[in-house]
C-alpha positions in Angstrom: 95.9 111.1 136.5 98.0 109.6 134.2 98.6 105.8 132.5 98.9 103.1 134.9 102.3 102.5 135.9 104.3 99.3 134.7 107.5 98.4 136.5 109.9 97.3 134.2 113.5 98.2 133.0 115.0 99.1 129.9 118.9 98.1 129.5 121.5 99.1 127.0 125.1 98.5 126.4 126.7 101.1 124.6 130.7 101.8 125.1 133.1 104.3 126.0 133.9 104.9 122.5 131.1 106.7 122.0 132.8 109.9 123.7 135.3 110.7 121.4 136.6 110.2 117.5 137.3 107.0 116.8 139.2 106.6 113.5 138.8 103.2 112.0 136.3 102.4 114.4 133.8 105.1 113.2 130.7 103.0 112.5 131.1 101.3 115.7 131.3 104.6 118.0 128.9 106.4 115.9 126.3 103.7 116.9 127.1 103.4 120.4 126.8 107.0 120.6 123.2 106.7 118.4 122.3 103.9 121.4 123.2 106.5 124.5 121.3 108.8 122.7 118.2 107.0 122.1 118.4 105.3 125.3 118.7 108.5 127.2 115.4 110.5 125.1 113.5 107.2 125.8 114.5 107.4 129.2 112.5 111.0 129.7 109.4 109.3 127.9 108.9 105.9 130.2 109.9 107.2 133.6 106.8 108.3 134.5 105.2 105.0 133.4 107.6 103.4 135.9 110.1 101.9 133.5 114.0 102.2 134.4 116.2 103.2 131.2 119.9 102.6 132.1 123.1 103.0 129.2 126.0 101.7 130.7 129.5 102.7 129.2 131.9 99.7 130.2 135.7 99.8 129.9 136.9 97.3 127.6 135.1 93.9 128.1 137.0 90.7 127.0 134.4 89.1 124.6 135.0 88.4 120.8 135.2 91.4 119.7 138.6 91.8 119.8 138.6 89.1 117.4 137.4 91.8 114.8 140.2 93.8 114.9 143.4 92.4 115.5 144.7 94.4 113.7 144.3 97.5 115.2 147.5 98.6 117.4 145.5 100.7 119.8 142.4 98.3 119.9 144.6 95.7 121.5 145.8 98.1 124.0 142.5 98.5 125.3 142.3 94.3 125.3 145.3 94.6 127.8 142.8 96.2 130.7 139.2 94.4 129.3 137.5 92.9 132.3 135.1 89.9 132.0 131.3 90.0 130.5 129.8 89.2 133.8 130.3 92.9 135.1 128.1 94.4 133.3 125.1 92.5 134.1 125.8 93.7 137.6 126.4 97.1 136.8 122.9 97.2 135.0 120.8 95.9 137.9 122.8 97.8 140.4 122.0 100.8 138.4 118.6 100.4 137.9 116.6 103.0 139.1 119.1 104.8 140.1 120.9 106.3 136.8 120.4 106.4 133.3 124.0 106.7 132.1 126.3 104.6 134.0 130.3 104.5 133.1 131.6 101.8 134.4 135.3 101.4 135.0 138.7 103.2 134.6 138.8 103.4 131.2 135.3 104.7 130.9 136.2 107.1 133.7 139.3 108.4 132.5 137.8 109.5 129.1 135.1 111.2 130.8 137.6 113.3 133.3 139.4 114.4 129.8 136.7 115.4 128.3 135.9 117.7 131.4 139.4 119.1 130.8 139.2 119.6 126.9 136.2 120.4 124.8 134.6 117.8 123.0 134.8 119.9 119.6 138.7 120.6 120.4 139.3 117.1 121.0 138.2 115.9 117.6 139.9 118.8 116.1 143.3 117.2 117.7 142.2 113.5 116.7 141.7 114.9 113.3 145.3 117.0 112.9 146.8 113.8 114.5 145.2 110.9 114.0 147.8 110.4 111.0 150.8 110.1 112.8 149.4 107.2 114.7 150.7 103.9 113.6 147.2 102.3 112.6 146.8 105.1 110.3 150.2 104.5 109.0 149.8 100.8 108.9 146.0 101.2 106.6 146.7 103.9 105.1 150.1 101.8 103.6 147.2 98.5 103.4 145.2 100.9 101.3 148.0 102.1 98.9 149.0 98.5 98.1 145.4 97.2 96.9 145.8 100.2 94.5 148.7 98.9 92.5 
């Protein structure tokens, strides 16, 4: 027999950008790919207890944190297509019990279907022999060389 079980629910939001390389936003995907990680492990350790561990992966969501970087040409893409904050609440409780990992919208979903087409390891291989033709790199890179002189 083992411990007694306690309902609860553990709930994490981590982001798409977790899946793949994300030059100039490598601290941010780094830890949102720590959080699916840890959320995922932890997940195998509760679920006998009776906890629910759910990670969600939203699409873009339109909060402040676009605020943060303006300037960044492909981050305000992404701000084109963010959906409101109030999704993802739902997602979590609708997902509870039912998933750990949850992506949640078409961004999210698109990323995932190509990385089912290319290898994660090729893909950063391309982000890294391309990622400086992109104009962000062009643009900090050029941001970079000025506080030098």
């Amino acid at each position: 027999r083992g411990p007694p079980r306690r309902p609860g629910l553990l709930a994490y939001t981590s982001s798409s950008a977790c899946l793949f390389p994300n030059p100039f936003s490598s601290l941010y995907a780094s830890t949102k790919a720590f959080l699916t990680m840890f959320a995922t492990s932890v997940a195998a350790e509760v679920r006998s207890l009776g906890i629910d561990v759910v990670v969600v992966h939203p699409s873009p969501m339109a909060t402040n944190f676009f605020k943060a970087g303006e300037g960044l040409d492909m981050l305000m893409a992404f701000k084109k297509v963010a959906q409101g904050p109030q999704v993802i609440a739902d997602v979590l409780f609708s997902s509870a019990g039912r998933f750990v990992v949850r992506d949640q919208g078409l961004v999210t979903i698109f990323f995932r279907v190509v990385l089912k087409a290319l290898d994660s390891c090729f893909f950063a291989e391309l982000t890294s022999w391309f990622a400086h033709t992109t104009g962000d790199y062009k643009k900090f890179t050029a941001l970079r060389n000025e506080g030098r002189r």
